[in-house]
Phi, psi and omega in degrees: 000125175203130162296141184264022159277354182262324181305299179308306172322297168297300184310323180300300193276315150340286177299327158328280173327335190260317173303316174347274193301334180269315178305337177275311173316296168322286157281013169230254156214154194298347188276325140340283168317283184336329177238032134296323175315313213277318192255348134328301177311310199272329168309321201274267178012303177290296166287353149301323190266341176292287194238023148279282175326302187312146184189177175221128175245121191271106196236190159275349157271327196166202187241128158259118166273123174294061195265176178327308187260336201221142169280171147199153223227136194229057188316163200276349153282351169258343151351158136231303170220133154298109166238186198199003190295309171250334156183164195306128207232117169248130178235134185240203178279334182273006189104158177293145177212116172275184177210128183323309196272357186258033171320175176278170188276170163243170234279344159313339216232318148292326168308334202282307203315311209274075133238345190250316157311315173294323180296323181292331194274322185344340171256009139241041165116168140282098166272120177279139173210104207278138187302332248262016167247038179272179185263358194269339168267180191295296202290321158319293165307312185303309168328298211284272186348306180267333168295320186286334194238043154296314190301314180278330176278330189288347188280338209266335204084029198257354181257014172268344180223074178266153210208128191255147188299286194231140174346314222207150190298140156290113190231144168252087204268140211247065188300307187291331155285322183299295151299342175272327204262319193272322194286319181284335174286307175309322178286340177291322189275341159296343152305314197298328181282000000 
């Protein structure tokens, strides 16, 4: 699960970036464009690894959160809890982990919620409802997503003698953007001299 405002972003800048390089070709010269690329290159990266790549994927093992530099990987016995108060907050047995791509909504964007929400419930009642679980926001869907389907391995039993694999959060640190990323910079700074 990732919001498709980071996708539209990244494609948004992508695309800059590539009139960027053609428009430096045209109008000046392509031996020009050419050393615009490494840093064309590395914007577009960038922003593909901030708000494309990041996501929170949900399995029948656990939750993997995607974040910028690192992956981290949260089997479902080591879960304890789900929040959502500044963006989805998984607290396990391994430490607390956010997750990038889910934030809370800001205060603009909850005020709208809750007003509609209240409108929806108002003939049952008055529900406290924290923006950051409404379903209509990033940390809201994801919550709502890992919570049901936390509900469902505790319901199945796979969650009555839960017993952890490993010391530590399984983390994936994302070393080839990070090399892709130090290499377009160097070729970038190397144009300049």
């Amino acid at each position: 699960m990732r919001p498709g405002w980071g996708r539209a972003l990244t494609i948004a800048i992508a695309a800059i970036c590539l009139s960027v390089t053609i428009w430096t070709g045209v109008s000046d010269s392509w031996t020009d464009a050419a050393l615009t690329v490494p840093w064309m290159a590395l914007l577009t990266l960038t922003c593909w690894a901030t708000f494309w790549r990041p996501c929170v994927a949900v399995s029948d093992a656990g939750v993997a959160l995607v974040n910028v530099s690192r992956t981290v990987f949260i089997p479902w016995p080591a879960l304890h809890d789900v929040d959502t108060k500044w963006a989805l907050t998984l607290m396990t047995a391994y430490g607390r982990f956010r997750a990038w791509s889910a934030p809370a909504p800001g205060t603009r964007a909850a005020l709208f919620s809750l007003v509609g929400t209240r409108k929806q419930h108002a003939p049952r009642g008055p529900e406290v409802i924290r923006p950051g679980d409404l379903v209509d926001s990033p940390s809201g869907a994801a919550a709502a997503l890992i919570r049901h389907r936390w509900d469902a391995v505790r319901a199945a039993g796979h969650l009555e003698n839960p017993r952890l694999e490993r010391e530590r959060a399984q983390v994936t640190w994302h070393v080839a953007t990070a090399l892709a990323g130090a290499a377009l910079l160097a070729v970038g700074i190397a144009t300049l001299v």
